[in-house]
C-alpha positions as CSV (number, residue, x, y, z in Angstrom):
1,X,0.0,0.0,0.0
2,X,1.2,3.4,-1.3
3,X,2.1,6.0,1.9
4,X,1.2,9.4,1.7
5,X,4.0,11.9,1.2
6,X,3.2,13.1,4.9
7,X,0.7,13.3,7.6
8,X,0.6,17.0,8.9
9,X,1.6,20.3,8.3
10,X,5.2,20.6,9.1
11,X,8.0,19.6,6.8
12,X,11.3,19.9,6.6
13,X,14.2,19.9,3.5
14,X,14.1,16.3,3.2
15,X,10.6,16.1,2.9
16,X,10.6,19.4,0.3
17,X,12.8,17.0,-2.1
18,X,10.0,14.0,-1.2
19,X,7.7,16.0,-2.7
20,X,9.4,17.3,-5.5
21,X,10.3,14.1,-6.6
22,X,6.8,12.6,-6.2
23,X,5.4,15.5,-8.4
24,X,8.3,15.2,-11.1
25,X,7.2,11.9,-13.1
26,X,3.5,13.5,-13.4
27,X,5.1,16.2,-14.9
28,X,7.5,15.3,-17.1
29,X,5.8,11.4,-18.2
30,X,2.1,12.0,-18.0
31,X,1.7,15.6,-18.9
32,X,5.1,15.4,-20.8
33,X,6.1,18.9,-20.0
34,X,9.6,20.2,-20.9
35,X,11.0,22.6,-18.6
36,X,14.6,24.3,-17.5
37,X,16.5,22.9,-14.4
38,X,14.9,23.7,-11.3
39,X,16.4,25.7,-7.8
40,X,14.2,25.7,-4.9
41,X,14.8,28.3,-2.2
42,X,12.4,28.8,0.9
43,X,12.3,32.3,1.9
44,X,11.2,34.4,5.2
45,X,8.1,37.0,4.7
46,X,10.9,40.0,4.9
47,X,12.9,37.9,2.0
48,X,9.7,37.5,-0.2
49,X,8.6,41.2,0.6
50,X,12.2,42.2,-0.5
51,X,11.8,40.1,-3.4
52,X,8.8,41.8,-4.3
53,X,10.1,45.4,-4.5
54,X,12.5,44.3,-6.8
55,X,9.8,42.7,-9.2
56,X,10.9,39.0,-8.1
57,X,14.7,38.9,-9.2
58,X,17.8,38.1,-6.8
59,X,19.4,41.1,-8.4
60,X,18.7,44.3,-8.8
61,X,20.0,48.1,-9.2
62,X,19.2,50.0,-6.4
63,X,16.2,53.1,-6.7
64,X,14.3,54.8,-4.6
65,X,10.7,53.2,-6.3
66,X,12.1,49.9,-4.9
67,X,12.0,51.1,-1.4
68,X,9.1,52.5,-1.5
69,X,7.5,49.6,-2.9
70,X,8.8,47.7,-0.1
71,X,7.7,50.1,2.5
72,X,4.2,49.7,1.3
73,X,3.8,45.9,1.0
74,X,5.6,45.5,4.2
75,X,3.3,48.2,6.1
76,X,0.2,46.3,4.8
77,X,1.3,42.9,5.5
78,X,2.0,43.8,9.0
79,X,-1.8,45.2,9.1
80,X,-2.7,42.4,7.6
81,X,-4.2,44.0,5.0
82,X,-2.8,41.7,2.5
83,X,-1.2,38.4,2.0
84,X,2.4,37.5,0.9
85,X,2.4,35.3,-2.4
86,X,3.0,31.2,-1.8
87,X,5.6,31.3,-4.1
88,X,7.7,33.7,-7.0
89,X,9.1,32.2,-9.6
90,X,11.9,34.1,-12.0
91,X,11.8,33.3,-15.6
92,X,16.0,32.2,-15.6
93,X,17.5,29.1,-16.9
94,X,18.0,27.5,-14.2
95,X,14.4,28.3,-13.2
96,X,14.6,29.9,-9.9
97,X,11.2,29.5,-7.3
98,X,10.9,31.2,-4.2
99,X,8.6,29.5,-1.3
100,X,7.4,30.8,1.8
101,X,8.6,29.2,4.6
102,X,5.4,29.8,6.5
103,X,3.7,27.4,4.0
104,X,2.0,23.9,4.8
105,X,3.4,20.7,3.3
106,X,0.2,20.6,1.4
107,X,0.7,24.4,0.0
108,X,4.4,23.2,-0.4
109,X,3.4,20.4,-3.0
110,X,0.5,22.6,-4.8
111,X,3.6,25.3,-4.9
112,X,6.1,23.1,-6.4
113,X,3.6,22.1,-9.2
114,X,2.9,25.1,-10.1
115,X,5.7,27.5,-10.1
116,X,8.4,24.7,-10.9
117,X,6.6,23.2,-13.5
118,X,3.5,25.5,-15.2
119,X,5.5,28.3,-15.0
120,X,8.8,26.4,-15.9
121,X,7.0,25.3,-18.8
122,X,5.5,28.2,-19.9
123,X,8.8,30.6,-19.7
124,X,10.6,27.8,-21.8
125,X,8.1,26.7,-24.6
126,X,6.0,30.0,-25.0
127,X,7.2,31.5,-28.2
128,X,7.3,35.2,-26.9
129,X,9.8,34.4,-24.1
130,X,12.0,32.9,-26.7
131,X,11.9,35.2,-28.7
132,X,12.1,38.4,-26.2
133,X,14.2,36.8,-23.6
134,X,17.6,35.3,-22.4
135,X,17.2,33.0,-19.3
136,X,20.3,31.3,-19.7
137,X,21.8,35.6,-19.2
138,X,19.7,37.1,-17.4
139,X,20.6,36.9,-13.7
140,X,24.2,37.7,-14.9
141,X,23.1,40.7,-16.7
142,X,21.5,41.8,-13.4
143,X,24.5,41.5,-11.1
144,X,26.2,43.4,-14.4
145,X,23.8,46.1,-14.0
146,X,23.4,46.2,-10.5
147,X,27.4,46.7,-10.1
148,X,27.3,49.7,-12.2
149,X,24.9,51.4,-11.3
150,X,26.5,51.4,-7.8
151,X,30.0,52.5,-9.5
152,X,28.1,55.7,-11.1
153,X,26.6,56.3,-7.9
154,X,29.9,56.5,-6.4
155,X,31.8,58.2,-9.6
156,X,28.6,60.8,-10.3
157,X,27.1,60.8,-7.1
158,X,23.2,59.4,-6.3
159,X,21.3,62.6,-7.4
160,X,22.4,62.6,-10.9
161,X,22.0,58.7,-11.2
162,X,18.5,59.7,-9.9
163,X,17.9,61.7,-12.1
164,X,18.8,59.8,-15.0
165,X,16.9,56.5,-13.7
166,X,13.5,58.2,-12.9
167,X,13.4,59.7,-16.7
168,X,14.2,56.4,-17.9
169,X,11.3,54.6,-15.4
170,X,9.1,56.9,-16.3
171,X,9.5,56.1,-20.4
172,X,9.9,52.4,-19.9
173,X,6.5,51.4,-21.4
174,X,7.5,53.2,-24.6
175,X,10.7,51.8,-24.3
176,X,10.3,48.2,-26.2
177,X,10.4,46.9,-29.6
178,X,7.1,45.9,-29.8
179,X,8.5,43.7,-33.0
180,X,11.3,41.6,-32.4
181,X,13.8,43.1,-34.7
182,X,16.4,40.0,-33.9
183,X,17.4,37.4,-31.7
184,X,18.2,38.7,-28.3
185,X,22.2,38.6,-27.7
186,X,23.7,36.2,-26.1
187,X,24.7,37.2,-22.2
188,X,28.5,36.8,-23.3
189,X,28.1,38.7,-26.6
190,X,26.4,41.5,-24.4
191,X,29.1,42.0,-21.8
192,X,31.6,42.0,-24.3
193,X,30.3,44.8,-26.3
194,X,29.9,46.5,-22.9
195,X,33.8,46.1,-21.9
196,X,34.4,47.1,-25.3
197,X,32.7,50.4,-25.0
198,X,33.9,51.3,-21.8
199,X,37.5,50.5,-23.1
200,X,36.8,53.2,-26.2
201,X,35.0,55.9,-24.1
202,X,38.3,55.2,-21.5
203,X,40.8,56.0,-24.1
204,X,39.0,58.2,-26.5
205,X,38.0,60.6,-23.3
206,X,40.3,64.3,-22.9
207,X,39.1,66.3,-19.9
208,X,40.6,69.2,-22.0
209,X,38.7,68.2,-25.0
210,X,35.4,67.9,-23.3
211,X,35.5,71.3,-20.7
212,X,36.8,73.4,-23.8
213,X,35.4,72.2,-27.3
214,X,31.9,72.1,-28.0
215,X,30.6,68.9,-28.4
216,X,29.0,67.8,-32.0
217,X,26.7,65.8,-32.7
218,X,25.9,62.4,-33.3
219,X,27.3,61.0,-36.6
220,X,24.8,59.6,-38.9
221,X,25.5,56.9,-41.5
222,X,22.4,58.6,-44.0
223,X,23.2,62.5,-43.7
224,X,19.9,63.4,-46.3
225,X,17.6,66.2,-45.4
226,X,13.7,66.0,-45.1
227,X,11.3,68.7,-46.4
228,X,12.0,70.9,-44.1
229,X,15.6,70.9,-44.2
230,X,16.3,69.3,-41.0
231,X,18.6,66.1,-40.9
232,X,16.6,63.0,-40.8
233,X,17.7,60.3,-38.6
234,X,18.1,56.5,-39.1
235,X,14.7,54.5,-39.0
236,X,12.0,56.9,-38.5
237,X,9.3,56.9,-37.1
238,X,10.9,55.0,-33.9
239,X,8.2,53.2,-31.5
240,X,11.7,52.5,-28.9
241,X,12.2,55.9,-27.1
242,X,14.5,54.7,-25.0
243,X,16.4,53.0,-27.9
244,X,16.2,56.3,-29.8
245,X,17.7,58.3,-26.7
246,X,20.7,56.1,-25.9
247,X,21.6,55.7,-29.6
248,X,21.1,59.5,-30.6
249,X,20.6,62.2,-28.0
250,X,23.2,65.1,-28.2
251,X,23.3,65.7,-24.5
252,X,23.8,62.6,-23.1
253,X,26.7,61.0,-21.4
254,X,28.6,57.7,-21.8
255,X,27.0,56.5,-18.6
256,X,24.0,58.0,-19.0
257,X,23.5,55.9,-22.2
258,X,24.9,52.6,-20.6
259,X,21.8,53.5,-18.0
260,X,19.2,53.6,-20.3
261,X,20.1,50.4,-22.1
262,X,20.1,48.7,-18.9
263,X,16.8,49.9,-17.9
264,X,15.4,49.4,-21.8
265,X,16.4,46.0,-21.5
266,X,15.2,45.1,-18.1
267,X,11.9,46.3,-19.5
268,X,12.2,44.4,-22.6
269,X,12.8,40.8,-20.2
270,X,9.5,42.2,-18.9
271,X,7.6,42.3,-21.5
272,X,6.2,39.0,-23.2
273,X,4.8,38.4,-19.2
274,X,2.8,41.5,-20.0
275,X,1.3,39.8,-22.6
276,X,0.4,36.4,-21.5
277,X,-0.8,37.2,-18.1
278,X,-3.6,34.8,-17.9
279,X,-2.2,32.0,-19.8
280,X,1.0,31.7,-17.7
281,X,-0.8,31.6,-14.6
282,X,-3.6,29.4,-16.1
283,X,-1.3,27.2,-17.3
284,X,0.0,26.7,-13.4
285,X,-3.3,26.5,-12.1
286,X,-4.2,23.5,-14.1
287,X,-0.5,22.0,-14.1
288,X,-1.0,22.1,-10.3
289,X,-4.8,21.2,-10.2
290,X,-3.8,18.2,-12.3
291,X,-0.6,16.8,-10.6
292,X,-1.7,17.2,-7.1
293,X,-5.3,15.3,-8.1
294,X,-3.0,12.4,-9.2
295,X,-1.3,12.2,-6.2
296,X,-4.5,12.2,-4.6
297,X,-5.3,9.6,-6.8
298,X,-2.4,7.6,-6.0
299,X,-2.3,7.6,-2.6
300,X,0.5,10.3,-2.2
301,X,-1.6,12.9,-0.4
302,X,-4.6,12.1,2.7
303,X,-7.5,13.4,2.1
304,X,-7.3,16.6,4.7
305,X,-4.1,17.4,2.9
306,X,-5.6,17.1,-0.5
307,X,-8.7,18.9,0.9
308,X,-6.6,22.1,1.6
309,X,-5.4,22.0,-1.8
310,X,-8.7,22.4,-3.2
311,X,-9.6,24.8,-0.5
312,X,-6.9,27.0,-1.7
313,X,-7.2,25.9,-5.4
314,X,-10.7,27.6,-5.4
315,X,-9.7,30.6,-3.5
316,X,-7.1,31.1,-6.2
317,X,-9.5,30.9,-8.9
318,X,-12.1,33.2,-7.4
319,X,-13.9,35.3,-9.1
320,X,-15.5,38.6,-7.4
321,X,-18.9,39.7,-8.8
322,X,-19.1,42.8,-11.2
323,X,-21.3,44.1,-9.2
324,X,-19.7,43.4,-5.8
325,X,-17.9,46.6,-4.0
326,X,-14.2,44.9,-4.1
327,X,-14.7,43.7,-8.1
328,X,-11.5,45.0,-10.1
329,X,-11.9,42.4,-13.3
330,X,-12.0,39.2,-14.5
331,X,-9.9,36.9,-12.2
332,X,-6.6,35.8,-15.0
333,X,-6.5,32.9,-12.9
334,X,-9.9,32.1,-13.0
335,X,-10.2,33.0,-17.0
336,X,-6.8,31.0,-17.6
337,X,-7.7,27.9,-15.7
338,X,-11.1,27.4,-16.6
339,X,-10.3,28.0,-20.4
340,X,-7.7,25.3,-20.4
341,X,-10.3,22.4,-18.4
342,X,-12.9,23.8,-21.1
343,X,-10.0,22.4,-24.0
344,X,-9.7,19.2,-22.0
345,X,-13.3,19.0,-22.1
346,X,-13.8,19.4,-26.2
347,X,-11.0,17.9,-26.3
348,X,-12.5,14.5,-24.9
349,X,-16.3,15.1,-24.7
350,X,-17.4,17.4,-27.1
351,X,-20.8,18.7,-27.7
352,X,-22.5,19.8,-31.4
353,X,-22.0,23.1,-30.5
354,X,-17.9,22.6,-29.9
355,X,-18.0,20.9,-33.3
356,X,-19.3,23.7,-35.0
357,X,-17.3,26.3,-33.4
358,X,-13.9,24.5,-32.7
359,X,-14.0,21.7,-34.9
360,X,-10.3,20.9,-35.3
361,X,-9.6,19.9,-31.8
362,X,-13.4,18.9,-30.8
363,X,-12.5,15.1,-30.1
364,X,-9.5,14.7,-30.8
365,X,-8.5,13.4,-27.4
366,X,-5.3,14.5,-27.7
367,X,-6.1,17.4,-25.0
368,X,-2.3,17.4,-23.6
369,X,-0.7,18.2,-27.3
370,X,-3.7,20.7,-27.7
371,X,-2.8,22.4,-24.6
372,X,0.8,22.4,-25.2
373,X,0.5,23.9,-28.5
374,X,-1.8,26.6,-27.5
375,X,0.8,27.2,-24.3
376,X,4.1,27.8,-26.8
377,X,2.5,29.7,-29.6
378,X,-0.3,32.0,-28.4
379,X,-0.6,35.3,-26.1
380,X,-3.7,36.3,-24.2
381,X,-6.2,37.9,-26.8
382,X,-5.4,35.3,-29.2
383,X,-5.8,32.6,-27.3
384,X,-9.4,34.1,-25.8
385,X,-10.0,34.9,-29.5
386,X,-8.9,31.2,-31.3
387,X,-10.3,28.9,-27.9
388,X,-13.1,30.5,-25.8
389,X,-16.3,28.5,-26.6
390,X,-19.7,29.5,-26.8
391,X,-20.6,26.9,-23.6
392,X,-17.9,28.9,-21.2
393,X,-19.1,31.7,-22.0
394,X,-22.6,31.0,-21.0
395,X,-20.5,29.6,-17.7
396,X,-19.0,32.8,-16.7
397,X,-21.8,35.2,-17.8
398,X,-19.6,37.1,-19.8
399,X,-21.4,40.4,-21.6
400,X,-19.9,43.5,-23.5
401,X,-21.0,47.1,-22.1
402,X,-20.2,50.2,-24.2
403,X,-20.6,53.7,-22.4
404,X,-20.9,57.3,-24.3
405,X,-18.7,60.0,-23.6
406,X,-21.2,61.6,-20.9
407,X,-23.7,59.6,-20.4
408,X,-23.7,58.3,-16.7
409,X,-25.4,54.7,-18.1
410,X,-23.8,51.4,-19.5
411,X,-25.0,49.7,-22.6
412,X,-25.4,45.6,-22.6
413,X,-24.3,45.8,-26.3
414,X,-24.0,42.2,-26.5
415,X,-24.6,38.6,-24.5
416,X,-23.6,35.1,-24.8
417,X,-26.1,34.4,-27.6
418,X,-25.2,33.3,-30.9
419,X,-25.6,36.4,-32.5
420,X,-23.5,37.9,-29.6
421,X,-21.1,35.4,-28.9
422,X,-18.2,36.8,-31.7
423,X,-18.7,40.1,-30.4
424,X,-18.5,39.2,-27.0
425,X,-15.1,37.3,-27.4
426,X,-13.7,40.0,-29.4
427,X,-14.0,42.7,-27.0
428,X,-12.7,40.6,-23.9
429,X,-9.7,39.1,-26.2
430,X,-9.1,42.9,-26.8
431,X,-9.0,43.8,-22.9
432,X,-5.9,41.2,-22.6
433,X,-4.0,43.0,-25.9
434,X,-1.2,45.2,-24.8
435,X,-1.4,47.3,-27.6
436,X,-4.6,48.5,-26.6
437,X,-3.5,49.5,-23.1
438,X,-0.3,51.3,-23.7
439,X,-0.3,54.8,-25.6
440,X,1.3,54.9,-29.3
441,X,4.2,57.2,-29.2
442,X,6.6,57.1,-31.5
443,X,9.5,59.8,-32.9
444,X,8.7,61.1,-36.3
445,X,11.3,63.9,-36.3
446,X,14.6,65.2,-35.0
447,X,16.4,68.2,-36.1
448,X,20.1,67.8,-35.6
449,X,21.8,70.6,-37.7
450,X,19.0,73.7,-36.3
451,X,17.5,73.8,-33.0
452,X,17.1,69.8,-32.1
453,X,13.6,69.8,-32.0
454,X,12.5,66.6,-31.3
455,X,9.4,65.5,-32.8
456,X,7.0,62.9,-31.5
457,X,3.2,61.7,-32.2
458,X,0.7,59.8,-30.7
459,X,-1.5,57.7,-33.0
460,X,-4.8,57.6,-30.9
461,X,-6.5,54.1,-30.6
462,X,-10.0,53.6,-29.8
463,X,-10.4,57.1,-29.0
464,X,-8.2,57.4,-26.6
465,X,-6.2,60.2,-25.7
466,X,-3.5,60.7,-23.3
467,X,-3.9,61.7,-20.0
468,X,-3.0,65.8,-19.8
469,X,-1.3,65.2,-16.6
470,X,1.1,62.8,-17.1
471,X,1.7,63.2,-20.4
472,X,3.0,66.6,-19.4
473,X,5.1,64.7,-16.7
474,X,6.4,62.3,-18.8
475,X,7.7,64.9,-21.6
476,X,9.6,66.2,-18.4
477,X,11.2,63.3,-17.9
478,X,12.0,63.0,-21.9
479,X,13.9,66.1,-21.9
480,X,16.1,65.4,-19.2
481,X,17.2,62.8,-21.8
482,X,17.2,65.4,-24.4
483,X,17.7,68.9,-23.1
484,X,16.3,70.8,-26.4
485,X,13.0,71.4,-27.4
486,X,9.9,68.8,-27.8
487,X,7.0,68.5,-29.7
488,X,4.5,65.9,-28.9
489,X,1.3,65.8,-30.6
490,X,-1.7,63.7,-30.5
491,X,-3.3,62.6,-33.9
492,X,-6.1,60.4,-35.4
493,X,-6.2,57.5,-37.8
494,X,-6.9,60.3,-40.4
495,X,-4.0,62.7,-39.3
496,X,-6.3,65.4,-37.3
497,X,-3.9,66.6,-34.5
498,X,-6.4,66.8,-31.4
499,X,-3.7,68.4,-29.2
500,X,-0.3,69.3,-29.0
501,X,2.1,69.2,-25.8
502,X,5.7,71.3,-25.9
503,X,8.4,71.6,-23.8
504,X,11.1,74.6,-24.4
505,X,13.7,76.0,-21.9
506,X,12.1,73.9,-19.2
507,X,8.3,75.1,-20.1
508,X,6.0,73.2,-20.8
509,X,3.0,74.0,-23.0
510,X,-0.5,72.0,-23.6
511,X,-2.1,73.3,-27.0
């Protein structure tokens, strides 16, 4: 007769590995998942709160935004306002996992399922992670950037650093290729060409030169002039401001520059989870649903310990009412999780209704390839868009509203009908798109031979304009990378500027 794994709620390192090794097989033989090396480490609540400010990683250049983040999470855990995550895990080859020492064995085996294996999975297979990402680099890269940042502290002192790192937070949204433009560099690659620009600026630099002779500017490979007589610079329009800054501003320093890439990249690692919120933590949620059932199954786990799994299973896919007072949106868990059993269930049982709607994997049976596929070559909205079925819809009560500029009421423009149900899955797909959320901005112009005007534009999406506020903040913070005059303005599909922001000589003007 099979013995469970353990009996109460204490464990202990040897019974950690126990578990990991009991959870493994599922994993890797039954649901055939292929993931990077694992490292466990159990953390304290002040290690996973530290963790937290700096967005999960072991490494990380110091800023003032990191403390305060900490501050805050720490002040509301203590209140017990909030709870501390069971687990972080860090998207590295070897996959790093955090877990809270404070969990049960039960939460321990439910944790190790799902960080060291969905997740595991999911960072390796998914297409956008390879594509936007270097595990096998990026820890390295970290301790890299950490280190200098702290050497420019000490060399430039912390204001300027300051300085230069909240103008480069503050444009870090706008500071990705939204198109992979090539493969990410190796880690080795990357620190060479760093030492290799350090080495040129070293010998290259005359304190002489640089108090006495005016600076010129940068050196262009196409020197051709536009319209309006002003130089035109490589590959305009630019969507990468950051990229555009480090590569061409006229006032920036050598360090400066190295600061920006550092933070452009660090936002860049950060992007493709941006994009696939829900299906990297559905993925978890059923890897973990699934392997801790069959250790249920097998005897592995008692029933009270397999009881608080489910217990905290369903707290983790709960969703709040729309209309209930703490309701913030659709539960990614929830969405993610329920999506994926909904697969399993066409997959293996399907109905007419499947057939006519998803008829290339309605009964196939072959629900762990389908689920595999979908997990390495989709991204939220097209995955809501290519796999939600009319029969989960009717499941979650999922609706469309529309509201008028004005009007104080909400239209129910469509419901899970089948004249609604396209409409409906369209406009929740286009909730999870990233594009849709972040502003347009890109750099149409820069004058490098007059007054460096700098030129940027909006493109407005779905009617949206930008926020008067912090767009006026934000151009701030673009010229302390600049330090000439800025033009932003805010256009429509048919080129009808709706407004125009400027900044000159440290005003700032909204038209």
């Amino acid at each position: 007769m099979t013995q469970p794994l353990f009996s109460g709620h204490s464990w202990d390192a040897e019974m950690l590995q126990r578990i990991y090794d009991a959870v493994q097989p599922i994993a890797l033989e039954d649901l055939k998942l292929d993931v990077y090396a694992n490292q466990l480490q159990v953390v304290s609540s002040d290690q996973m709160l530290d963790a937290y400010a700096s967005v999960g990683m072991p490494y990380m250049y110091r800023h003032w935004s990191f403390g305060k983040r900490f501050a805050w999470d720490e002040s509301q855990y203590r209140r017990g306002n909030t709870g501390l995550a069971y687990e972080i895990v860090i998207n590295s080859d070897p996959c790093i996992s955090y877990y809270m020492e404070e969990n049960s064995a039960a939460m321990q085996a439910l944790t190790v399922a799902h960080a060291a294996f969905g997740h595991n999975h999911f960072f390796k297979n998914n297409y956008l992670f390879k594509e936007w990402t270097d595990p096998s680099g990026i820890l390295v890269y970290l301790q890299f950037a950490s280190d200098y940042v702290a050497q420019c502290e000490e060399k430039h002192g912390l204001a300027a650093v300051e300085r230069i790192l909240d103008a480069a937070h503050a444009l870090q949204s706008s500071g990705v290729f939204q198109a992979r433009r090539a493969p990410p560099l190796s880690q080795e690659e990357r620190q060479k060409r760093a030492v290799e620009r350090r080495k040129y600026e070293a010998e290259r630099y005359n304190e002489l030169w640089y108090r006495t002779v005016p600076q010129s500017p940068i050196v262009y490979d196409q020197d051709e002039e536009n319209g309006n007589g002003k130089t035109a610079a490589p590959h305009l329009p630019e969507e990468n401001l950051l990229y555009f800054l480090e590569k061409y501003s006229p006032s920036l320093k050598a360090w400066e520059r190295e600061i920006l890439r550092i933070v452009r990249i660090v936002g860049q690692y950060f992007y493709p989870p941006r994009q696939t919120k829900m299906m990297n933590e559905g993925c978890a949620t059923f890897v973990h649903y699934y392997i801790t059932q069959m250790l249920w199954e097998k005897g592995l786990l008692t029933d009270g310990a397999y009881l608080e799994i489910l217990h905290n299973h369903t707290n983790v896919i709960l969703q709040i009412p729309w209309h209930h007072r703490l309701y913030s949106g659709i539960n990614p868990y929830k969405l993610g999780f329920e999506m994926m059993m909904d697969i399993r269930r066409i997959c293996e049982d399907p109905t007419g209704e499947d057939k006519e709607y998803l008829p290339i994997i309605a009964g196939c049976g072959d629900w762990r390839g389908v689920l595999k596929d979908a997990w390495a070559n989709y991204r939220d909205d097209s995955f809501i868009l290519q796999f939600l079925s009319p029969q989960l819809m009717r499941k979650l009560r999922l609706f469309a509203v529309s509201h008028q500029e004005g009007d104080d009421k909400l239209l129910v423009d469509h419901i899970h009908n089948a004249r609604g149900f396209s409409e409906v899955r369209k406009s929740l797909a286009d909730t999870y798109a990233v594009a849709n959320r972040d502003p347009d901005i890109e750099i149409t112009g820069a004058d490098f031979r007059g007054n460096r005007l700098l030129t940027l534009r909006q493109n407005i999406k779905l009617g949206r304009t930008l926020h008067t506020k912090s767009a006026l903040q934000t151009m701030a913070h673009l010229q302390t990378c600049w330090d000439y005059p800025i033009v932003m303005e805010c256009a429509t599909a048919s080129g009808d500027i709706v407004s125009t922001f400027k900044i000159d000589d440290g005003t700032i003007h909204n038209k």
